[in-house]
N, C-alpha and C positions, 0 to 999 in steps of 0.2 A: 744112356748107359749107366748101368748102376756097380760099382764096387767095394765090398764089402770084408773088414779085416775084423773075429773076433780074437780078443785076449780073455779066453778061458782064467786065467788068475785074478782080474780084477774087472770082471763081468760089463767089458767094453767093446761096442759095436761103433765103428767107421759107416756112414754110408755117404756117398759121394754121388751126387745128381748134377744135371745142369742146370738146376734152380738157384737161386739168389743166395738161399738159406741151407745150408751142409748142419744137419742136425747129429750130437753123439749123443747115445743113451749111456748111462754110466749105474750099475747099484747105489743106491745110498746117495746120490750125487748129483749135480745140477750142472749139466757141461755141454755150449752149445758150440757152433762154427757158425759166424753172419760174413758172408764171403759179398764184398762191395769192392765192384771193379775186378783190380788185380792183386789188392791186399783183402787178406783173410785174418779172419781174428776169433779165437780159441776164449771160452771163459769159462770156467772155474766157480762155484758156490760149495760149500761143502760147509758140516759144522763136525768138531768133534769131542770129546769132552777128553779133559785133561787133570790130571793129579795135582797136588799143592808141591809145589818145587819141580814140576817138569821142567824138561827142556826143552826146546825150542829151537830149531836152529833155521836157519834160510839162506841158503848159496846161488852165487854166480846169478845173480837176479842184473839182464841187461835192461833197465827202465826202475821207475820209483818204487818205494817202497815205503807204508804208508803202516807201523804198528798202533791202534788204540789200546789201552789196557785199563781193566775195570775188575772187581769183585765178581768175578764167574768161575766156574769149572769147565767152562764153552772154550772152546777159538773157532771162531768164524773166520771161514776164506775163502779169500772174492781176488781172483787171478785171471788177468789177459792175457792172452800172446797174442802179436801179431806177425804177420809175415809175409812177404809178396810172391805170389804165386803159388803151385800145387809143387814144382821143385822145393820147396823150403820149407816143405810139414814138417821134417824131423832136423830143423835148425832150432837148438837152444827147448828140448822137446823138456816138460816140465813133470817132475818125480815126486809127489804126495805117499808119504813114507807115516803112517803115525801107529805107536802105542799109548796105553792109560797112560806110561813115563814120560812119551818123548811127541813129538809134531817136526818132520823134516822137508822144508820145500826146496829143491834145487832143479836150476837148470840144469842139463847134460853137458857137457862139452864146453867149448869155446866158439864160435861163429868164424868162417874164416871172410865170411862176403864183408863188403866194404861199399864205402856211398850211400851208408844209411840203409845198404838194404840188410839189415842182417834184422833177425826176430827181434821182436821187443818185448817185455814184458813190463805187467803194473801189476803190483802185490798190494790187497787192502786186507789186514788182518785185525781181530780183535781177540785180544788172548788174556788169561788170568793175568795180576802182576804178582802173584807169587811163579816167578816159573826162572829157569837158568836162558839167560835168549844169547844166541851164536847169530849173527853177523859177519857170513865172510861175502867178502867182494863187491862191496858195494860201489855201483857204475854211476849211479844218479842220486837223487833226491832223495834224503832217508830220515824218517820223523820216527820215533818212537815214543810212547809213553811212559809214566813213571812206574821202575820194577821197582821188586821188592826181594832181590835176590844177586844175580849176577846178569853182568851185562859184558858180552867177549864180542869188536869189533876187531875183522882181520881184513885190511883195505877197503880203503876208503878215496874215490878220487873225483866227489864230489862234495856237496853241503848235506853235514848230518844233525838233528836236533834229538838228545837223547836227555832221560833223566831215571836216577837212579832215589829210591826211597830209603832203601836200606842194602848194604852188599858189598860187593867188589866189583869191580871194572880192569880189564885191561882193553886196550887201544894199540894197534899197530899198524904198520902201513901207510899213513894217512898222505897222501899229496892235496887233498881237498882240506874245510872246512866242519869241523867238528866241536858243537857246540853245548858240552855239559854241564848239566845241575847234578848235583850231588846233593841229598838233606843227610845222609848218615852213614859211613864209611865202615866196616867190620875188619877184622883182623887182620886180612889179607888188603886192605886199601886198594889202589890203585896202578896200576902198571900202566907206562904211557911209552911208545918206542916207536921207534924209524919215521920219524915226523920233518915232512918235507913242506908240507900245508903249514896248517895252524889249528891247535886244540884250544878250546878255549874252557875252564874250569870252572864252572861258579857256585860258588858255596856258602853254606854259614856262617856270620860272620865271626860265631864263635868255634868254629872247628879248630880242632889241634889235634895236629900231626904231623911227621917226620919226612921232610922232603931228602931222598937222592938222586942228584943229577950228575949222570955218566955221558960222555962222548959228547957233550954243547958244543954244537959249531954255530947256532944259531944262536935263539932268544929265548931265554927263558923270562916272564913278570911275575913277581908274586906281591900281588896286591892286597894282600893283607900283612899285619902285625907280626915279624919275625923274626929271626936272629939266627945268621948266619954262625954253624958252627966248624964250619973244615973250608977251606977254598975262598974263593970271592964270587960272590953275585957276576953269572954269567958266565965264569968260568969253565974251564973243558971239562973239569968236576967240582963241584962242592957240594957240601948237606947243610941243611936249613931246619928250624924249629920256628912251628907254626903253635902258636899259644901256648898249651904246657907240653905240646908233644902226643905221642898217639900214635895211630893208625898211619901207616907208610905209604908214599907217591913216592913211584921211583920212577925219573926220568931220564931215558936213555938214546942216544943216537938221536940227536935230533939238527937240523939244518935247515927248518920252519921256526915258528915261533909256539911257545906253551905258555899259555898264562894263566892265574890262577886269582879270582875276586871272590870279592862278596855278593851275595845276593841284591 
């Protein structure tokens, strides 16, 4: 029995055999189905070229997520899904959105299966580091490499390794582990909020800038050279100066710990 679904908009044929191997032809694009047993697994290659300061963004990704970043105009993207059985093709079904500006990869929906059977995915991208990169919902394992721009993480509830070259950063959501380098901070710094986990900030040991910390029920370390100027160390508020002052970390709502060292 063979069946067969085309999407006229994005030049996509389904064919569905009782062979091993479920092949999709895609335009422009490398995308197979290797169906072993009763899980099925979807993969993704694609290349596409992108502007200096795109953006970037990637949602709802259930499984790792894995950014390189290098001196290109490319982003290379190598995307699994898996899933068990021919009920769960359109669980967590994956949306490749891109212009010269922007590169968008999300999942659909929310999964409502449970027991490990819900789809999984694994993201391996390689993107310029001049680009703006968005970060929501991260489930699992999440590495990026050093931007050169902006970096916006919106949940986090697992272990993250980020690093930023030159930009701003905001972080929010965090119940997991998040672990950033900074080498150079711009006008807008830092924003750091609703920290249940633990951020961890590691920096220059000659940065200067203006720390403020809103709503501490937890821990806040600053481990470098400083001088408290409103409140007390750790308190529900206070501001701190980080060598002559500078570029602003503002810490808010937090009930984890945030710390902040040296390289």
């Amino acid at each position: 029995m063979v069946a067969s679904e085309i999407d006229g908009n994005r030049g996509r044929r389904w064919i569905m055999t009782s062979l091993a191997v479920v092949c999709l032809i895609m335009t422009g694009a490398s995308l197979k189905l290797i169906h072993a047993s009763d899980r099925v697994t979807e993969e993704i290659r694609r290349e596409y070229k992108l502007s200096p300061g795109a953006r970037v963004e990637v949602s709802n990704i259930n499984g790792p997520i894995e950014i390189e970043t290098a001196d290109t105009d490319k982003a290379e993207v190598h995307i699994t899904r898996s899933w068990h059985g021919p009920a769960d093709v359109n669980d967590r079904k994956l949306k490749v959105v891109d212009t010269p500006d922007s590169l968008t990869i999300q999942a659909e929906g929310n999964s409502l299966r449970m027991g490990g059977n819900e789809a999984r995915h694994r993201v391996a991208l390689k993107i310029p580091r001049r680009v703006d990169l968005t970060i929501n919902q991260a489930s699992d394992r999440l590495k990026v490499g050093e931007i050169d721009g902006s970096i916006h993480l919106n949940g986090l509830s697992w272990n993250a390794e980020m690093a930023l070259a030159a930009g701003q950063m905001e972080i929010s959501r965090v119940s997991g582990t998040a672990v950033i380098r900074a080498t150079k901070l711009d006008e807008s710094g830092i924003n750091i909020s609703n920290v249940s986990g633990r951020v961890e900030l590691i920096t220059p040991a000659d940065l200067n800038a203006n720390i403020d910390v809103n709503g501490n029920r937890g821990e806040v370390i600053i481990g470098l050279p400083h001088k408290i100027q409103e409140g007390t160390l750790n308190g529900l508020r206070f501001r701190a100066q980080i060598g002559s002052g500078g570029a602003p970390i503002s810490i808010s709502n937090i009930i984890g710990t945030v710390s902040l060292r040296r390289q």
